[in-house]
C-alpha positions in Angstrom: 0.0 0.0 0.0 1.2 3.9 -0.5 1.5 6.0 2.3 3.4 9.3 3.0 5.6 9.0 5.8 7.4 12.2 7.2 5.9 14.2 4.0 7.7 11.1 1.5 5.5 9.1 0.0 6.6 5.3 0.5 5.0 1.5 -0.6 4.5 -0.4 2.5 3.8 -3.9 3.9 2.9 -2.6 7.6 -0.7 -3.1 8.8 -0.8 -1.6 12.2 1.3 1.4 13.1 3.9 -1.0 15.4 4.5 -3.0 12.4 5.3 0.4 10.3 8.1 1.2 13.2 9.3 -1.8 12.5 9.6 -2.1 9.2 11.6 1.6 9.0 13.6 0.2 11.6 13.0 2.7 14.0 12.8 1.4 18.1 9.6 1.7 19.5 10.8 3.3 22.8 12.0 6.0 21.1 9.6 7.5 18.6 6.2 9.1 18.6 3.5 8.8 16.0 0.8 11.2 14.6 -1.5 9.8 11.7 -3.8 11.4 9.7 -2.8 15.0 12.3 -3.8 12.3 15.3 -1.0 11.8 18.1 -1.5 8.0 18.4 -0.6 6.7 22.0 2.1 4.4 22.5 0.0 1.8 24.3 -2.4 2.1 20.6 0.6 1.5 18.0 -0.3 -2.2 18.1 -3.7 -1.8 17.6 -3.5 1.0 15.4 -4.1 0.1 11.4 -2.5 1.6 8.9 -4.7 2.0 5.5 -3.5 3.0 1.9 -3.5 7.0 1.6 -2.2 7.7 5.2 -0.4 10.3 6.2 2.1 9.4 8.8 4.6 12.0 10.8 7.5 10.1 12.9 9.7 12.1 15.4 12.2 10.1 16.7 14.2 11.1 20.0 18.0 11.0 20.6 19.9 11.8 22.9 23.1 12.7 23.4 25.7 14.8 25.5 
């Protein structure tokens, strides 16, 4: 499926927004998630689907010192 990830659009195989994290080979812990201009909570990334047309915004933290 084709979705737009961090304004790029992108061809897919994730079905829930978890899967999508892993499949850019981002870690979990460390990233948050809007869809479709929706903040999805951590504890609904497993649960949440991912459908062709999305428009997904990733913000990963790092840290450093």
């Amino acid at each position: 499926m084709r979705i737009q990830v961090n304004g790029e659009n992108r061809d897919v195989q994730a079905t829930s927004v978890l899967a999508l994290v892993g499949e850019l080979g981002l870690d979990v812990r460390k990233v948050a998630i809007e869809r479709n201009l929706e903040i999805v909570p951590k504890s609904l990334h497993a649960t949440t689907p991912v459908v062709d047309g999305d428009r997904i915004e990733v913000v990963q933290f790092v840290g450093g010192g």
